[in-house]
Each structure stands twice: as structure tokens, then as C-alpha cells.
C-alpha positions as CSV (number, residue, x, y, z in Angstrom):
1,X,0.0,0.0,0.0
2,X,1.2,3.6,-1.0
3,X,1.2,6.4,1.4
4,X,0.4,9.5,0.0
5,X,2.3,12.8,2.2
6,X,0.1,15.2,3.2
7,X,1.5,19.0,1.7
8,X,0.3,22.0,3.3
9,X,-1.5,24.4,1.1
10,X,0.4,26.5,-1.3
11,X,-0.7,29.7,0.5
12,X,0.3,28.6,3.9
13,X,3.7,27.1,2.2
14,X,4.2,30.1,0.3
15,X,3.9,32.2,3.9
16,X,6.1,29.4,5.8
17,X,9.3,30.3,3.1
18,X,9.1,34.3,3.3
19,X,8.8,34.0,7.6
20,X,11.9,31.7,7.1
21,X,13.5,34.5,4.6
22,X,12.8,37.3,6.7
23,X,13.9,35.9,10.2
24,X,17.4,35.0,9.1
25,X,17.4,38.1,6.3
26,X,19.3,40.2,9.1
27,X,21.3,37.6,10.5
28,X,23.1,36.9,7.3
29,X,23.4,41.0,6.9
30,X,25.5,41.0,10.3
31,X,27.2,38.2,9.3
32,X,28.5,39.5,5.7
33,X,29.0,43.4,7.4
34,X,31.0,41.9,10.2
35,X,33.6,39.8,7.9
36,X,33.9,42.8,5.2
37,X,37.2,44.5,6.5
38,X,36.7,48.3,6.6
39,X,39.3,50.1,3.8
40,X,42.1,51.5,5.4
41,X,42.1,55.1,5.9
42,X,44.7,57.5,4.0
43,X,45.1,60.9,6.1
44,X,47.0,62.6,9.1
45,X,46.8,60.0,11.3
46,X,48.3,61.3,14.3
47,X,49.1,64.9,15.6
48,X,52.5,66.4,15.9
49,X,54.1,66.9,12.2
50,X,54.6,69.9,10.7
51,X,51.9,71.9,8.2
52,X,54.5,71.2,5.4
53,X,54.7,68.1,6.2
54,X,50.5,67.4,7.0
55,X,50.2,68.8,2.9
56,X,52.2,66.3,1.9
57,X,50.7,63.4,3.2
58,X,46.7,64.8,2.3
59,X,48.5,65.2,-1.6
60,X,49.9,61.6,-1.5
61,X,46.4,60.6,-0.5
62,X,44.9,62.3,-3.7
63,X,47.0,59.6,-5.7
64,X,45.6,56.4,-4.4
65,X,44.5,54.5,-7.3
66,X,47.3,55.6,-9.6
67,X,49.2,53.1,-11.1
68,X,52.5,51.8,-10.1
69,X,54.6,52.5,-12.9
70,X,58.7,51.8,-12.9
71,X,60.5,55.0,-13.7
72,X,57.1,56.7,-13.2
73,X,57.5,60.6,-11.9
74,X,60.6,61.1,-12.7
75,X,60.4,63.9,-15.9
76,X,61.4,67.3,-15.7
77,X,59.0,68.5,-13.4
78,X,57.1,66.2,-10.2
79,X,54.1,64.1,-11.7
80,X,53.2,60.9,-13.6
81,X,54.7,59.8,-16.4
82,X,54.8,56.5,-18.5
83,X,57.5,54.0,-16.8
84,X,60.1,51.9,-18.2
85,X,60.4,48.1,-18.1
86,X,62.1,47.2,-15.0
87,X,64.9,44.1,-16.1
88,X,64.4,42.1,-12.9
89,X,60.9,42.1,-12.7
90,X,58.4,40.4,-14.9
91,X,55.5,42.7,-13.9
92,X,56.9,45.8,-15.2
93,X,56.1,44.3,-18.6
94,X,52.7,46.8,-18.8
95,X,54.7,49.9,-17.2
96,X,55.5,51.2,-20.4
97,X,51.9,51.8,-20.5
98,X,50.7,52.9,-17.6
99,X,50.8,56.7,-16.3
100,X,51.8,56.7,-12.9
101,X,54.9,56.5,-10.4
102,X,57.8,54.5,-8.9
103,X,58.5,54.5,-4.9
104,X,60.5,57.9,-4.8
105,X,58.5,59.3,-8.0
106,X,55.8,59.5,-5.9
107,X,57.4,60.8,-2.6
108,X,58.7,63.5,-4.9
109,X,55.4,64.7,-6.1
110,X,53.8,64.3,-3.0
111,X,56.5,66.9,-1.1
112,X,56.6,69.5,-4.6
113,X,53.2,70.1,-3.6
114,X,53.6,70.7,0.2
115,X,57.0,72.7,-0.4
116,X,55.8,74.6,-3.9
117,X,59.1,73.4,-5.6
118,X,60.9,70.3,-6.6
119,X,62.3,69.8,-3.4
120,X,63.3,66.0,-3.5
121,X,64.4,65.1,-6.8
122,X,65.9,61.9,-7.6
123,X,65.7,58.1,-6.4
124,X,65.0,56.5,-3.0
125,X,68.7,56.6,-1.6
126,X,69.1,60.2,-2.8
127,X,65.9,61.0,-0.8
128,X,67.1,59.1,1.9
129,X,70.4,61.1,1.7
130,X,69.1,64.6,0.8
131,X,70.3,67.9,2.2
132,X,66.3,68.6,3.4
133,X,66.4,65.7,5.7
134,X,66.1,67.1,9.8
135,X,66.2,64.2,11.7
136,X,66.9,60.4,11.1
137,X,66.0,57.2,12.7
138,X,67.1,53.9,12.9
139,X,65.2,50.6,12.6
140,X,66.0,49.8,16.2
141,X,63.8,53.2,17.0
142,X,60.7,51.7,15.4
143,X,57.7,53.9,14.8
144,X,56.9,55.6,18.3
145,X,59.3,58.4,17.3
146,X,57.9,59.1,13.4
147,X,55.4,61.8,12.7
148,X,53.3,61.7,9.7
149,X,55.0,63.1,6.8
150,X,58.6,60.9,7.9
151,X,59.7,58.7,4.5
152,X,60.5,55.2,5.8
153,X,62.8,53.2,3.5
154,X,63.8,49.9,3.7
155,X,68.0,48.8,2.1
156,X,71.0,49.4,3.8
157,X,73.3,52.7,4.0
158,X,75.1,51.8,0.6
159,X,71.3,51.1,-1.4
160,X,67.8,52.3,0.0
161,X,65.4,50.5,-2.6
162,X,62.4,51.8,-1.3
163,X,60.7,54.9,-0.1
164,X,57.4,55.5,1.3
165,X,54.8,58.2,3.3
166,X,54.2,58.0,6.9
167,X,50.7,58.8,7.9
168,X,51.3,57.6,11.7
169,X,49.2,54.5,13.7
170,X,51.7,52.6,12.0
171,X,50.3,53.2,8.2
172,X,51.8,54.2,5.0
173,X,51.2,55.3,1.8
174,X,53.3,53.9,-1.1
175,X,53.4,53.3,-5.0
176,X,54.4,49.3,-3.9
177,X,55.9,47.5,-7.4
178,X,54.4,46.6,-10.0
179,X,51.2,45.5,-10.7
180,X,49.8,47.5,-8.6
181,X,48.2,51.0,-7.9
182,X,49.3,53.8,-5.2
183,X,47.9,52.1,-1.2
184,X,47.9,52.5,2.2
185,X,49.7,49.9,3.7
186,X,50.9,48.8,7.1
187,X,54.6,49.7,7.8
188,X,56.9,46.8,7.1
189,X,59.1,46.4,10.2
190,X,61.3,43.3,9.9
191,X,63.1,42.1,7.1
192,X,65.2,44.9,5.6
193,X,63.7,47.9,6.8
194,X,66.3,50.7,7.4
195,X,64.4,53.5,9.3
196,X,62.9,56.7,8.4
197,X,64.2,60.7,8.2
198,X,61.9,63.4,8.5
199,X,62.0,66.4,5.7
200,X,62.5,70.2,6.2
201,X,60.0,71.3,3.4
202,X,59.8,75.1,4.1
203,X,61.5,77.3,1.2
204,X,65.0,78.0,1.2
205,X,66.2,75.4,3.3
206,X,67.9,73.2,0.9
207,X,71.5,71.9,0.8
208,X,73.4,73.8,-1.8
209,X,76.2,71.5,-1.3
210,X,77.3,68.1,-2.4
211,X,79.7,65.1,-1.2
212,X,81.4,63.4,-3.9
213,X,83.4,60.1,-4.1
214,X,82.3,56.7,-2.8
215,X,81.6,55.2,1.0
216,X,82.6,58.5,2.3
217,X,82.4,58.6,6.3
218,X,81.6,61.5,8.2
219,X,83.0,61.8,12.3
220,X,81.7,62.7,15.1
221,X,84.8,65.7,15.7
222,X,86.5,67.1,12.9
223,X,89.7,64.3,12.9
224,X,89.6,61.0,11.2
225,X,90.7,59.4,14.6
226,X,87.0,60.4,16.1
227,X,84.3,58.0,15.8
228,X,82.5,57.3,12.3
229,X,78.9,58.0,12.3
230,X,77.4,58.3,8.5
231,X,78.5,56.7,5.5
232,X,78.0,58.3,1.7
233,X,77.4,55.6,-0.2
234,X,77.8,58.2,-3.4
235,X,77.6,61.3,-4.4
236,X,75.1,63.0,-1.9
237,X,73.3,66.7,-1.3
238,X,74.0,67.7,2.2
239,X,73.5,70.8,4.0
240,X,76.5,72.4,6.1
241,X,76.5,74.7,9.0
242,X,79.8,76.5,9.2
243,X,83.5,74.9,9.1
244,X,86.6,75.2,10.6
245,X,90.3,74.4,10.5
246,X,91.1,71.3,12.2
247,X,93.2,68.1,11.5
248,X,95.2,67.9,8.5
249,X,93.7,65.2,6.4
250,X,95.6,64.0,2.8
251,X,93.5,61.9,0.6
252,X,92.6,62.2,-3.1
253,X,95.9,63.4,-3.5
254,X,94.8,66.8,-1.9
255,X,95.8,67.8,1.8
256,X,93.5,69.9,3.6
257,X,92.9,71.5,7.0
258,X,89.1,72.0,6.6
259,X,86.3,70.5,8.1
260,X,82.3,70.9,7.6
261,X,79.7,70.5,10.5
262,X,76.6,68.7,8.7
263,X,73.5,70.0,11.2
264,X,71.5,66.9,9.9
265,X,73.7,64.1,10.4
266,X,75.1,65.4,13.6
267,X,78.7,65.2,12.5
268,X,81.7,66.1,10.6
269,X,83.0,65.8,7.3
270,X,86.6,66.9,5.6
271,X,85.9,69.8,3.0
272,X,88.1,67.0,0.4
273,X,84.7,65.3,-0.3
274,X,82.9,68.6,-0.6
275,X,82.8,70.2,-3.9
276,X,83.9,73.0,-4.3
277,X,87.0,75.3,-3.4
278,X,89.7,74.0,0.1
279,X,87.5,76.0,2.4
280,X,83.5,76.4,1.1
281,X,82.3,80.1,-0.5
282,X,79.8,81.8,1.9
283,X,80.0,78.8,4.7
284,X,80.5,80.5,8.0
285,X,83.4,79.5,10.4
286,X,82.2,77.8,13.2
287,X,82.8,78.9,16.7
């Protein structure tokens, strides 16, 4: 014998499945909200840095979206520009194509528009190196020190390969590699990180002087026998205080008595890997 199942009426079943819909209708909404992660924020993040330095960040921010593009930003004047293939990586295939910016391309634009001129010019060890930078720190330091605005770099004193924007709680903003478009990222601690310096934007308070020759050492007194405390990897923009007669130093073939105070590395370099004349035009003598 066949048993027949008893159905419910269509109206009745028809009301059974929307209840069902509705009840769990806002559970699955709390469920799908709670696992979506909110998009990191790209702004001032923290108090503290300097109104040069809090433009810079809020222009960097106007970029997100922008392509990573190898050689990107680097024309005569700060902004995008089509990029070159990069050798080593297979992703830069499309760069030639693609309007945007590399690492310190970015960084670059980002500070012409706080400062109002092309202010840091060049790649990411240049940047690292330049005559505007105020303060440095170490990887040791971490983060609790940097402001928004600080450029953290990861290499090594003879090659920083990478640049990026501070914007404090422990983000950044960077144009990454290839492949991808200008982000705000978490800061990359670990690894090869290097540290970060902090940039003197304001007009008129660039180097106007240059180091030349290669793994050039500065000290902390003006001798050779004193302490070594920064290395030039290369040539390098710096920014002297004043100078003085000191020890006799021979190198290069040139002997010379003259040494230069560099305010932003805190130390002391001979005036033989300056350019210029034995003792600097218009650099005061220190006291």
C-alpha cells in the first residue's frame, strides 16, 4: 500500500518560506557586514608633524589609485609619467603603458606640492640622503618616534630601494611594485627595513652643497681618529652649518685642514669630499 504525504496548502507554504526569509534576512546581513574589513584610511593620522609636512601626506592621499609605474614621476618636473620596463621584474612588462609612479617618484610629487618646488628630486637613496632631511632614525627606533609626513625606506646605508609616506598608527602610503596601484599599507618592520628621516619642506632650506666620491664617512669631531657616524654611499646633497680648521687630512691626492659641521647628520666631514674650493664660499666658520 502507497502512502500518500500530506503538503500543506500553497498559500500557507508560500507564507512558511518568506517567515523563514525574513527571520534569518538580518542575520546573514551582520554576518556579511561583520567579515567585510573596513578600507584603510589614508590621512593625518596622528598629531605632531609639521603643516608642510601634513600637505604632503593629504597630496599623497589624492593619488591612491594611480598606477605603479617603474621609472614613473621622474620627468622634468614632479608628476606621472609612462615608466620603463624594470629588467628584474616580470611585472613591469605593462609599465611602459601605464601613467603613474615608482616609490620615490611618488614621494617626490607628493613633497613638490607641500613645499611649492621640486624639493626631493631623484631616487630612494638620494631621498634618503638629501640635504632637506632634519632628523633620522634607525630601525632599532621603530615607529613611536615618526610623525606623519617621515619617509620610511627599507635597504641598507650603501642602497635604500624603497621609499614610502608615513601617515602615523603605524600606516603608509606607497606606489608598492608593479602591478599594482598607489595604497595604504601597514609599515613593514622586519626584514630589511632601514628606518625613516623626516624632511625640512619650508623654502630656502635646501643643501646647496654636495659630497662626492664613494663610501665617504663622516665623524663625530672634525679628525679621522674620532668616531664614524654616517657613511656616503655616493655622491650626496647635504646641507652644512659652518667649518673650521682642524686636523690635516691627505686623501685624493689633496691635503686639507678643513672641516664641515653637517647640522643633519650630527657630524663632521673633511671639506676634500665637498665640492667646491679647500675651504667652502659663503659657509661660516664655526665657533
Amino acid at each position: 500500500m502507497h502512502h500518500r504525504t500530506r503538503h500543506p496548502p500553497r498559500a500557507a507554504a508560500a507564507a512558511l518560506v518568506a517567515a523563514l526569509a525574513l527571520a534569518a534576512t538580518p542575520l546573514t546581513l551582520v554576518q556579511a557586514s561583520a567579515a567585510a574589513p573596513a578600507p584603510a584610511a589614508c590621512d593625518v593620522l596622528t598629531p605632531g608633524a609639521s603643516a608642510a609636512a601634513e600637505k604632503a601626506v593629504r597630496a599623497a592621499c589624492t593619488q591612491l589609485g594611480v598606477w605603479y609605474s617603474w621609472g614613473g614621476g621622474h620627468g622634468p618636473q614632479p608628476g606621472p609619467t609612462y615608466g620603463q620596463v624594470d629588467p628584474t621584474d616580470p611585472d613591469s612588462s605593462q609599465d611602459p603603458y601605464r601613467k603613474g609612479f615608482d616609490c620615490s617618484g611618488f614621494v617626490r610629487w607628493a613633497y613638490a606640492q607641500a613645499a611649492g618646488q621640486d624639493v626631493l628630486d631623484g631616487n630612494a637613496h638620494s631621498q634618503y640622503n638629501s640635504g632637506r632631511v632634519s632628523a633620522r632614525f634607525d630601525a632599532a627606533q621603530g615607529l613611536d618616534p615618526l610623525l606623519p609626513g617621515d619617509l620610511v625606506v627599507w635597504g641598507s646605508a650603501r642602497k635604500v630601494h624603497h621609499i614610502a609616506i608615513y601617515l602615523g598608527a603605524g600606516k603608509m602610503v606607497e606606489a608598492k611594485e608593479s602591478g599594482t596601484k598607489i595604497m595604504v599599507s601597514d609599515v613593514r618592520l622586519g626584514g630589511d627595513y632601514f628606518g625613516a628621516v623626516r624632511i625640512n619642506a619650508e623654502p630656502g632650506q635646501g643643501g646647496g652643497h654636495s659630497t662626492w666620491g664613494t663610501d665617504v664617512w663622516t665623524h663625530t669631531e672634525p679628525s679621522t681618529t674620532s668616531p664614524r657616524v654616517h657613511k656616503f654611499a655616493g655622491p650626496t646633497a647635504v646641507r652644512i652649518e659652518c667649518q673650521k680648521h682642524a686636523q690635516s687630512v691627505t686623501a685624493e691626492g689633496i691635503t686639507n685642514d678643513a672641516w664641515s659641521y653637517l647640522p643633519d647628520h650630527k657630524s663632521w666631514i673633511t671639506n676634500i669630499y665637498l665640492k667646491g674650493p679647500a675651504w667652502l664660499d659663503g659657509v661660516p666658520t664655526c665657533p
